[in-house]
N, C-alpha and C positions, 0 to 999 in steps of 0.2 A: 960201795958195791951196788951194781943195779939190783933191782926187785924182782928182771925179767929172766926166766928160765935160758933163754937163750945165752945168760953171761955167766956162765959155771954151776955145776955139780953145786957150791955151798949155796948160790944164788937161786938154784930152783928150790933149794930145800929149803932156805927161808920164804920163800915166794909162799911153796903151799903150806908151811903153816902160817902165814899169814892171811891165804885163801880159809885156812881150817878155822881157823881164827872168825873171822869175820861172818862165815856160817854157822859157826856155832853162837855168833852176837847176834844172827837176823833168827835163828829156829827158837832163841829163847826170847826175841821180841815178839815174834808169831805167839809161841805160847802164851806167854803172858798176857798180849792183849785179849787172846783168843778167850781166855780164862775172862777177861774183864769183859768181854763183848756177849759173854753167855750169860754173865752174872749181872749186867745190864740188861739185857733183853729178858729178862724174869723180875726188872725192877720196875713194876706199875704203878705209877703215882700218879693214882685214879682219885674218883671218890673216896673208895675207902682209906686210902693214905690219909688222904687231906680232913678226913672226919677223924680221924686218931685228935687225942690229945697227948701235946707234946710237952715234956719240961722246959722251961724258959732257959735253959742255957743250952737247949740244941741249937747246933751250926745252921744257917740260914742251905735250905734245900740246894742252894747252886752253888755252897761249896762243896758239897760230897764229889762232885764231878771233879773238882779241881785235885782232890785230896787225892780220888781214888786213883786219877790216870798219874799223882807224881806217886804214888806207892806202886804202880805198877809198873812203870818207869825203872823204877829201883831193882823191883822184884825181879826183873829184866838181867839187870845188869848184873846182879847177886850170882842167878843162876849160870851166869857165861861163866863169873868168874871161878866160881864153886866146880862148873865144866873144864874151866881150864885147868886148874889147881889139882882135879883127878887124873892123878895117875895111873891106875889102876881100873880093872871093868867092876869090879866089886868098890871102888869110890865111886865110880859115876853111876853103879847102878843107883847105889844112896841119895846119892842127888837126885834125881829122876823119882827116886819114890816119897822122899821128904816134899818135893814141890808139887809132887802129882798126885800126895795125901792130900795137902795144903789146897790145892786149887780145887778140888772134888769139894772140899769141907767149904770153899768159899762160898761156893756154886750154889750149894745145898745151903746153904744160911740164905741167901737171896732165894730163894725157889721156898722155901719155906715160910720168910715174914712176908713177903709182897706177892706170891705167886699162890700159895695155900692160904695167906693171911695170917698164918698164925704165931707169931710172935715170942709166942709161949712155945712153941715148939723150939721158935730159933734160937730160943733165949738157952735153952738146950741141947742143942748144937753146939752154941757160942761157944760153949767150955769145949769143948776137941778141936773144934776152929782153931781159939784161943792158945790151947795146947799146942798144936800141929804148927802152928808159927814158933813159940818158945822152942820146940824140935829142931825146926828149923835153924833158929839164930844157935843153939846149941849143937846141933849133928855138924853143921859148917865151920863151926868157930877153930878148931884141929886142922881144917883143909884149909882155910881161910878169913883169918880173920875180919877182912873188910868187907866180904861179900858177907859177912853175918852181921858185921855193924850194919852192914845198907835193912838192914830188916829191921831195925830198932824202931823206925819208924814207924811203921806194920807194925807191928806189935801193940807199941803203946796207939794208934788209933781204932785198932780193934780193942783194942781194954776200955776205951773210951763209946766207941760205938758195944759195948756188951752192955756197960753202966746206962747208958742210952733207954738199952732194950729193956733192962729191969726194969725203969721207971715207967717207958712205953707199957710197960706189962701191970704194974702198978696201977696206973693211972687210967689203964682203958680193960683190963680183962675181965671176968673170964673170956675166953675166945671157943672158939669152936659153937657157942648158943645158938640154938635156932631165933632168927632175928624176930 
């Protein structure tokens, strides 16, 4: 059966949701990156980054790039599916608010260690960040289980980027001193 409206009644109705389909994969790539592009644009890796001292088993600075655009990537695809999977306007509002808690808390982790500097602050964040993923891969897992696996990833590189920031914090605080 063709795809084009023009060949029957079943033929347009699979067309547009195929069309629904495909809008709902480009609005949750716009988010997602949008979320990555804010939370870049607040990542200065100025002086003061580069004067941190860092524990010797942090990732070499030009993988975070690679990391973060295939975790966002994912995070992309998670939330089509979780959009697709809702039935219901009270499923999809969930979705919306799980990834719209989630990407606020991103946001605010970066705005806080490299935009305020302080480390310590984000290090304290971390945990609701931290949380607001585990949410995430759990609030999903009932609607869909493989758009909650794609989060596994996220997950465990924020549990690794938190352990990070202890040591960061460790190793360079207090923060906020007059220099």
């Amino acid at each position: 059966m063709s795809p084009h409206p023009e060949h029957g009644l079943l033929g347009a109705t699979s067309w547009r949701m195929r069309q629904s389909s495909l809008r709902a994969l480009l609005v949750a790539f716009v988010l997602s990156y949008a979320t990555a592009g804010i939370g870049a644009a607040l990542t200065e890796l100025g002086p003061w980054y580069f004067a941190l001292r860092h524990p010797a088993w942090k990732p070499p600075d030009a993988a975070f790039g690679v990391i973060w655009s295939t975790i966002f990537t994912l995070c992309a695809i998670s939330g089509w599916m979780a959009w697709q999977a809702a039935d219901t306007l009270a499923l999809r509002r969930r979705v919306l608010v799980l990834f719209g808690v989630n990407a606020l808390l991103n946001i605010l982790w970066s705005a806080l260690y490299f935009k305020l500097q302080r480390p310590d602050w984000a290090l304290f964040e971390g945990v609701f960040f931290w949380l607001s993923i585990l949410a995430l891969v759990m609030g999903l897992w009932r609607l869909s289980r493989w758009a909650s696996l794609l989060l596994i990833t996220y997950w465990v590189w924020v549990s690794i980027a938190i352990v990070l920031n202890v040591q960061t914090v460790l190793l360079n605080g207090p923060f906020g001193a007059p220099a």
